[in-house]
N, C-alpha and C positions, 0 to 999 in steps of 0.2 A: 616103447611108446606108452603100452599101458602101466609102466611102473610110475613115468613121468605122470601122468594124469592121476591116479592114486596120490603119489606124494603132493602135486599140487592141489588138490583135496584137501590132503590132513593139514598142510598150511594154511587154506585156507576156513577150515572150521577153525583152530588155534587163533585166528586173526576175531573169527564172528565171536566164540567161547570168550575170550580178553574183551572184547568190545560191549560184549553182553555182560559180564559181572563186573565192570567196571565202568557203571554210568552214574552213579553217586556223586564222583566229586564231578559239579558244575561248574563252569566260569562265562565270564562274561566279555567277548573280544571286541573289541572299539577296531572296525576297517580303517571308516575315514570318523574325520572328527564331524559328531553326529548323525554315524552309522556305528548300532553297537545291535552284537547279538546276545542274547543273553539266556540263561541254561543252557548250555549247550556243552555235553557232556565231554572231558576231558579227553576220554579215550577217541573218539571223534578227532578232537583238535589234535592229536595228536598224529593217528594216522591221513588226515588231511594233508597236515607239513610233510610228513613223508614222500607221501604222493604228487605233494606238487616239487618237491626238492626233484624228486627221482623224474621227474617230468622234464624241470629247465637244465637239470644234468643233462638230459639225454638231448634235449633241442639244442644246448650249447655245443658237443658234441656231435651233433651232426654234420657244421661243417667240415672237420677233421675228418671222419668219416669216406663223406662224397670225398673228399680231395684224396683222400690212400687208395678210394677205389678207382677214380680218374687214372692217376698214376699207374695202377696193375694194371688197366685196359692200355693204357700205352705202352708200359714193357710188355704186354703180352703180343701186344701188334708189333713192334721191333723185332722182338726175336720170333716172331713169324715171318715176318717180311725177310729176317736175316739167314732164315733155315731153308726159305723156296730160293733165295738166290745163292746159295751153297748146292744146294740141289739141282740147279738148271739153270741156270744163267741169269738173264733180269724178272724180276718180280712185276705183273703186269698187276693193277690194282681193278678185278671188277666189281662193277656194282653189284 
């Protein structure tokens, strides 16, 4: 655990260090027409897109997710239900 923390560290100074010597080149992003931001450092917009890609990745992925884990909680209840009734006759279900 402490190596994980160390190396998420040195990723994350690598991320500040790039972010930090790379605020020169500016640009100017138009959201909506007549929403525009302007200097707004490259390195920014850059890991901004990242962050939000790696974001709706993960929320479009989350219904796959629930559904595989739904799934194992029901083979797991099957072949438990199927191993007490192998064991001793009918499987009485308590609360």
């Amino acid at each position: 655990m402490f190596i994980r923390l160390i190396l998420w560290i040195i990723i994350i100074l690598f991320i500040v260090f790039f972010a930090i010597f790379n605020v020169e080149p500016k640009v100017n992003i138009h959201l909506f027409p007549g929403i525009t931001l302007e200097n707004i450092p490259l390195a920014l917009v850059i890991f901004i897109s990242f962050i939000l890609g790696l974001l709706s990745g993960i929320i479009l992925s989350l219904g796959q997710i629930i559904k595989y884990q739904l799934e194992i909680r029901k083979a797991k209840k099957k072949s438990h239900i199927e191993q007490k009734q192998i064991e001793g006759g009918e499987y009485e279900d308590k609360p």
